[in-house]
C-alpha positions as CSV (number, residue, x, y, z in Angstrom):
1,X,-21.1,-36.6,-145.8
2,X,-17.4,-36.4,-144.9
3,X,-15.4,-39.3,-144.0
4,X,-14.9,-38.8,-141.1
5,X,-18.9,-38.5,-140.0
6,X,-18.9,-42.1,-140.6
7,X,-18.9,-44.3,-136.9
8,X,-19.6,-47.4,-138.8
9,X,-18.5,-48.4,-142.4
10,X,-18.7,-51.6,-143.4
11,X,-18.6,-52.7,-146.9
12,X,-19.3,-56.0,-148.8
13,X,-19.3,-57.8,-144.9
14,X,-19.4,-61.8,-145.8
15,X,-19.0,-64.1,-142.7
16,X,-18.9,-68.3,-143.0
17,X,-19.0,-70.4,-140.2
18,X,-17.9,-73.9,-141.2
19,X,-19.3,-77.0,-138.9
20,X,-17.2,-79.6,-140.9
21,X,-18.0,-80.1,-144.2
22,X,-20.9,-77.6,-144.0
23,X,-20.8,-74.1,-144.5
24,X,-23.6,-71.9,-142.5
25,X,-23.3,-68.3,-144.6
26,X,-24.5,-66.0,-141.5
27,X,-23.7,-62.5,-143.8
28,X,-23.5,-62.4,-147.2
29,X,-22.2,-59.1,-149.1
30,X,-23.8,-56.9,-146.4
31,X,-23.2,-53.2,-146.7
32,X,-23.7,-50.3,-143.7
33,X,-23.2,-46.9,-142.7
34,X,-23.9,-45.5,-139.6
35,X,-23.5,-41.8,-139.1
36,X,-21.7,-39.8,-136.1
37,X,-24.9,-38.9,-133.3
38,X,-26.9,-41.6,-134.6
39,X,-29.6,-44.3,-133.5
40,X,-29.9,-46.9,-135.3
41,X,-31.9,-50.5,-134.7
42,X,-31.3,-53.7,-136.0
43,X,-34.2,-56.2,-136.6
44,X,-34.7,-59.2,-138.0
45,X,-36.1,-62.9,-137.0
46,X,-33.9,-65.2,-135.6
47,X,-31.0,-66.4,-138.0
48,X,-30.9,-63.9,-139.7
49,X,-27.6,-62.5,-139.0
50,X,-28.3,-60.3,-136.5
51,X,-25.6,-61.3,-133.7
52,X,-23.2,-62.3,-136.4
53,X,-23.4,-58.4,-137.6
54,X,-23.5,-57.1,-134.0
55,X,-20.1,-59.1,-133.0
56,X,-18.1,-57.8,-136.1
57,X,-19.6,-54.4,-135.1
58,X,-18.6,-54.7,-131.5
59,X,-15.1,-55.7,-132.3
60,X,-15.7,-59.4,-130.7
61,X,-15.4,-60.9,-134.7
62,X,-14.2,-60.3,-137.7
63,X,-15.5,-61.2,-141.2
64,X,-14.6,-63.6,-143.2
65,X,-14.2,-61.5,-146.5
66,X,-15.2,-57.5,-147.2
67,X,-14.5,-54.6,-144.5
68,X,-15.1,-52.9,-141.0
69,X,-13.9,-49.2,-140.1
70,X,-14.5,-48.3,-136.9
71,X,-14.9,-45.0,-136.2
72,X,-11.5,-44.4,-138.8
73,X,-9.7,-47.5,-137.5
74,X,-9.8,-50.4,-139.9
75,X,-10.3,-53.8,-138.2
76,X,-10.7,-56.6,-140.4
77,X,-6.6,-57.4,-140.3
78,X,-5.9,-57.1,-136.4
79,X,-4.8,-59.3,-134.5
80,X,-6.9,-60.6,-131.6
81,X,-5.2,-58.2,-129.1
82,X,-5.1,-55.0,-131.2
83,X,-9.0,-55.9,-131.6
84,X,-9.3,-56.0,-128.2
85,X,-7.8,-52.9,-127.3
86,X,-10.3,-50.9,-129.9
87,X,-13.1,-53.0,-128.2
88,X,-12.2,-51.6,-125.1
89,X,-11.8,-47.9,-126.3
90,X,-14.2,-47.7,-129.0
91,X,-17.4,-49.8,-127.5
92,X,-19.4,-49.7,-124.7
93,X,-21.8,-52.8,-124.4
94,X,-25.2,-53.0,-122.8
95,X,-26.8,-57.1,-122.8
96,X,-30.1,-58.3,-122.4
97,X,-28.8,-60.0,-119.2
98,X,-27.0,-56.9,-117.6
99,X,-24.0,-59.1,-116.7
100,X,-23.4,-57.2,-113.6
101,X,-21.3,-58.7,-110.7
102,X,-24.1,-60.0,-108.3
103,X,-21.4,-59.2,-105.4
104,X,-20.4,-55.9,-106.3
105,X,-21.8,-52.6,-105.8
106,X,-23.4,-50.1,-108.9
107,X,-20.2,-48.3,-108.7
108,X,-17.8,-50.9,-108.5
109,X,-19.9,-52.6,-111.4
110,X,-19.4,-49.4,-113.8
111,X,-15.8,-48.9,-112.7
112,X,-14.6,-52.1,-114.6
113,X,-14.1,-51.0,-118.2
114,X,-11.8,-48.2,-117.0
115,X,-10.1,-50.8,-114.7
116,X,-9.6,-52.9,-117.9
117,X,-8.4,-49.7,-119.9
118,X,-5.4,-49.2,-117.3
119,X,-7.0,-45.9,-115.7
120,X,-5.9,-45.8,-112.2
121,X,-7.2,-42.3,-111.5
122,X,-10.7,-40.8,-111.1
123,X,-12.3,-43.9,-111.3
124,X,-14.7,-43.7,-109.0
125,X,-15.7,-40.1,-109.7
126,X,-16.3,-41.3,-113.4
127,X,-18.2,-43.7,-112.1
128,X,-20.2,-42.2,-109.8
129,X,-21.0,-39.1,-112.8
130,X,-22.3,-42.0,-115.0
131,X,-24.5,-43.0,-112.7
132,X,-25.8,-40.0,-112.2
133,X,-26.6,-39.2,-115.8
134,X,-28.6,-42.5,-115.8
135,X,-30.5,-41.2,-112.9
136,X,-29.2,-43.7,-110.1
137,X,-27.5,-41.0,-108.0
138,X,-29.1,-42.8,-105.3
139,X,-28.6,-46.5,-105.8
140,X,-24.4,-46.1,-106.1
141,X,-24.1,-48.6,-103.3
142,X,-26.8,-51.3,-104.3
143,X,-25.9,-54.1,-105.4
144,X,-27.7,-56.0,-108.6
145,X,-30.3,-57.8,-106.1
146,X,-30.9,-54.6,-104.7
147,X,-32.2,-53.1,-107.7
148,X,-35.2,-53.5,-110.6
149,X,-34.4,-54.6,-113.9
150,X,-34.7,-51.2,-115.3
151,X,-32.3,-50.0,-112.6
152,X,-30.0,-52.8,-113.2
153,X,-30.0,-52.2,-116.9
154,X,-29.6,-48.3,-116.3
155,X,-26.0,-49.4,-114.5
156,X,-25.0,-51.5,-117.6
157,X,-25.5,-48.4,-119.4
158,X,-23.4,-46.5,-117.1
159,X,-21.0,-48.9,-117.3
160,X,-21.1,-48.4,-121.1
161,X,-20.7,-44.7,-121.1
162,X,-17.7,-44.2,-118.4
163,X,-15.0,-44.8,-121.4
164,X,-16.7,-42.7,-123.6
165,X,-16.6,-45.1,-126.4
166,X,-17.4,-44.5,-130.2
167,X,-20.8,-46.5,-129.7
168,X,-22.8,-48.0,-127.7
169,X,-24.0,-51.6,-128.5
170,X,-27.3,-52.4,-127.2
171,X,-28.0,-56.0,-127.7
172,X,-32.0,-56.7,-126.9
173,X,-31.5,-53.9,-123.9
174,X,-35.4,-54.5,-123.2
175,X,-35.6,-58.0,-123.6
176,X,-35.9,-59.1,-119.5
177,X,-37.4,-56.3,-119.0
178,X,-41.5,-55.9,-118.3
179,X,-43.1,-53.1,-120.4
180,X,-42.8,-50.0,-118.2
181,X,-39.1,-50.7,-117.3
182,X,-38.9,-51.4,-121.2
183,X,-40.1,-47.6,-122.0
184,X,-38.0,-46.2,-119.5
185,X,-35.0,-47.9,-120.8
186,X,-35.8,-46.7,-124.7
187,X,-36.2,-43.2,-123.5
188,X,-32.8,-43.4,-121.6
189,X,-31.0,-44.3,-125.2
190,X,-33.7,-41.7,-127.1
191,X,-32.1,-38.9,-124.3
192,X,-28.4,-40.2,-124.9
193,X,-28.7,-40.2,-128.6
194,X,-30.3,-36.5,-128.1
195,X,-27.0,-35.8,-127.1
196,X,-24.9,-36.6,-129.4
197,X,-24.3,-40.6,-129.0
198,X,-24.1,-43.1,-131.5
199,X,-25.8,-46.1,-130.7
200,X,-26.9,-49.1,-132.1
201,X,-29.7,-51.2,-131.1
202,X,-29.7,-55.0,-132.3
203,X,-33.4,-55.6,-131.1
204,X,-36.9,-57.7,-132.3
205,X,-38.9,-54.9,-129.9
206,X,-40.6,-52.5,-132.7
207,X,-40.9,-49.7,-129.9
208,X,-36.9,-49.0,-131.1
209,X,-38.3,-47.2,-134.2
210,X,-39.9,-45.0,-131.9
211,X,-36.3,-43.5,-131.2
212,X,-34.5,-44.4,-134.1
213,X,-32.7,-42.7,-136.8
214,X,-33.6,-45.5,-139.1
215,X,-34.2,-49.5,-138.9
216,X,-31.8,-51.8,-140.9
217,X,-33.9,-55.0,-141.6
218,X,-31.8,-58.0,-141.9
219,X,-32.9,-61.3,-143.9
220,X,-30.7,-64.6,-144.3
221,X,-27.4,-62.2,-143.8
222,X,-28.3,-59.4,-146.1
223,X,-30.2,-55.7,-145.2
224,X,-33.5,-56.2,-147.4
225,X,-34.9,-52.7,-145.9
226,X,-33.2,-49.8,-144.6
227,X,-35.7,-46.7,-143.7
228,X,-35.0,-43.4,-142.1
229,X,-37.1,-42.6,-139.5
230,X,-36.2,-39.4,-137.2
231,X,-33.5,-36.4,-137.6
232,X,-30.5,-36.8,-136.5
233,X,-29.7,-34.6,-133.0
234,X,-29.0,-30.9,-134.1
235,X,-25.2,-30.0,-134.2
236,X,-25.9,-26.0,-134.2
237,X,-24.5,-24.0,-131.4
């Protein structure tokens, strides 16, 4: 595979947190590769460094020794502003808890990352065309206690794509969500990684491998599995 398939590369990844005189090791040599058009999920129990890997991935850390490329831009150096700025080009976040403004509308909601990029123009047109490709065409005007989980998720999402970052970060997208809205949410990132999205899951629901390239397992800060599971979305014409 060419260099420049490669979304994610990280290579020997080792991350210390010190609390005084002890040393928590949350990563320890950890080694990935995610490929362009991707879907890969994350698992492992808790403390097993599944956040720690997600925020170096995201941009919102970096390790304490080995290295991160993300999508061709190397980030363990930066400085906490250049890191930033990649974050805010490169990633587009979804949470378990939405973290939508309770006051503002759907479209306000998924016109912030642009706001924060500097775009002044065609914002709310973005916005509004993200919406729509998450199927809340409708629900533009709602606000978050307006709408379902699923529908409030479906705006983080949005609010994900409208940069058209690198990746998109799920972290536990299902994880306040009841079973139906669960599915319906898991199809959404099946149907976005269908065409042509990278995205990576950090999950503990086992429906992800339903839609999943492969699974990375994580144990105490190292990948003790890593299994392909589906084809990766066709790139002929």
């Amino acid at each position: 595979m060419k260099m420049s398939d490669w979304v994610i590369e990280a290579e020997n990844l080792s991350k210390v947190y010190r609390m005084g005189t002890v040393e928590v090791h949350a990563l320890c040599g950890l080694s990935l590769k995610v490929a362009r058009g991707e879907i890969v999920a994350i698992m492992g129990p808790s403390g097993s460094g599944k956040s720690t890997l997600m925020n170096i991935i995201g941009c919102l850390d970096r390790p304490t020794a080995g290295e991160y490329i993300l999508d061709g831009e190397k980030t363990a150096q930066l400085k906490d502003d250049q890191l930033a700025s990649i974050r805010n080009r490169k990633v587009g976040f979804v949470f378990q808890s939405f973290n939508l403004l309770s006051r503002a509308s759907a479209l306000f909601n998924v016109e912030l990352p642009m706001r924060y990029a500097g775009v002044r123009s065609g914002r709310k047109a973005r916005a509004r065309e993200a919406l729509e490709s998450v199927g809340l065409a409708d629900r533009i005007s709602h606000h978050p206690n307006e709408l379902s989980g699923g529908q409030q998720q479906r705006v983080a999402i949005a609010r994900a794509l409208v940069n058209n970052p690198a990746i998109i970060l799920a972290d536990e997208p299902t994880g306040n969500l009841d079973s139906a809205s669960g599915a319906s949410v898991m199809q959404l990132l099946s149907e976005l990684h269908q065409s042509g999205r990278t995205i990576v899951v950090v999950t503990h629901d086992v429906r992800m491998t339903q839609v999943a390239t492969h699974t990375v397992q994580l144990l105490d800060g190292q990948i003790v599995d890593e299994t392909a599971l589906n084809a990766l979305p066709s790139t002929s014409s």
